[in-house]
C-alpha positions in Angstrom: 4.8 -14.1 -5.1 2.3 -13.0 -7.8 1.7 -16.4 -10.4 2.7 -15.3 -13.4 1.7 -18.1 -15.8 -1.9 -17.1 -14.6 -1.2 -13.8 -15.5 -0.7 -14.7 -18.9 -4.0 -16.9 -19.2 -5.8 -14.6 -17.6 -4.9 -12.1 -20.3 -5.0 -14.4 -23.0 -8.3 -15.8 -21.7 -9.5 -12.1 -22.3 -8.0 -11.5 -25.6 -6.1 -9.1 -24.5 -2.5 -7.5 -25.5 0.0 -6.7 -22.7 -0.3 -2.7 -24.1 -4.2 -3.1 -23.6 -3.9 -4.8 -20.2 -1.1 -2.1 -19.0 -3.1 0.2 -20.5 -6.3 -0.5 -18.3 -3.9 -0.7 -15.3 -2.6 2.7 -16.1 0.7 2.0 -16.4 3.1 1.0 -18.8 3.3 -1.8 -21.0 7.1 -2.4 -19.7 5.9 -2.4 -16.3 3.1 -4.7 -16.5 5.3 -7.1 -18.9 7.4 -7.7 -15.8 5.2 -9.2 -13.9 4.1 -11.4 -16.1 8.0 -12.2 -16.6 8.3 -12.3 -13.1 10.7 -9.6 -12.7 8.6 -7.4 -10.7 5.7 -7.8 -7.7 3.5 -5.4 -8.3 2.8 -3.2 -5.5 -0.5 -4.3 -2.9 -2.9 -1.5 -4.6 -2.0 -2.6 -8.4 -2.4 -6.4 -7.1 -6.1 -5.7 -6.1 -6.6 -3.8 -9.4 -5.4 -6.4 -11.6 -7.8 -8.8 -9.7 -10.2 -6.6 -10.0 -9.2 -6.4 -14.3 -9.3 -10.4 -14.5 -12.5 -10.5 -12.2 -10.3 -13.0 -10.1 -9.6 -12.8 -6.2 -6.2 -11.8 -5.2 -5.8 -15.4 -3.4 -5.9 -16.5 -6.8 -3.1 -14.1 -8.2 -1.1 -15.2 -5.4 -1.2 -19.1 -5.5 -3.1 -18.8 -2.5 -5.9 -21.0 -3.5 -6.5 -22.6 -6.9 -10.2 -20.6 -7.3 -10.1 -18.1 -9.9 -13.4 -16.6 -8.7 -13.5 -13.9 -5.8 -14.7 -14.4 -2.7 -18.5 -14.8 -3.0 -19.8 -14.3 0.9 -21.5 -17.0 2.8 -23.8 -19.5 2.2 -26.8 -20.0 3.6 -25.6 -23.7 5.3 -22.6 -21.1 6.4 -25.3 -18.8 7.9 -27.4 -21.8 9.8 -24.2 -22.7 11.7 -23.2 -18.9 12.5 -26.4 -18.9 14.0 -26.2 -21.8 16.0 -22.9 -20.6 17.7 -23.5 -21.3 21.2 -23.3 -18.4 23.8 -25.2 -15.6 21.5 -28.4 -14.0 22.7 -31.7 -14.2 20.2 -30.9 -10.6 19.9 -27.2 -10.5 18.8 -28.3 -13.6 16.1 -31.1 -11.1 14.7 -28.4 -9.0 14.5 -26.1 -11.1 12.9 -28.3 -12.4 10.5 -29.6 -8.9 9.4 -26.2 -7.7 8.5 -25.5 -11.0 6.7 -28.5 -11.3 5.0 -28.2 -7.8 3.7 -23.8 -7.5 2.9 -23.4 -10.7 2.2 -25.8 -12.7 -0.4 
């Protein structure tokens, strides 16, 4: 279930009206008023757009995690130990650290 109180933060924290915010969501002000009321989910694909709005991670949205930030990718210290895993050939960890490096950072 979609936070709503962080809706209305996250909105407020922008400066933004619910018209303007349902307005950049394309759809109506109604419809985004309700989930901020709580009376609505919105559907998976408007969830990931209003993350995407409030530059927040879905997690977020959802009271999934208390870190309004999206996911950033891995760290290097996260990269050292991927790379240590045992049972993978120089090869595959050239392999993995190339698409890492590259997708990731």
């Amino acid at each position: 279930m979609i936070v709503t109180e962080r809706l209305v933060c996250l909105r407020k924290a922008k400066g933004l009206t619910q018209l303007c915010t349902a307005k950049a969501l394309y759809i109506s002000r109604a419809a985004y008023s309700s989930y901020e009321r709580g009376l609505r989910q919105p559907p998976a694909d408007m969830l990931v757009r209003i993350s995407a709005l409030f530059d927040v991670s879905t997690d977020y949205l959802l009271g999934l995690c208390d870190t309004p930030l999206p996911y950033s990718g891995f760290s290097e210290s996260d990269l050292s130990v991927i790379l240590r895993l045992p049972g993978a050939s120089d090869e595959e960890k050239a392999v993995i650290r190339f698409i890492l490096e590259r997708t990731l950072f």
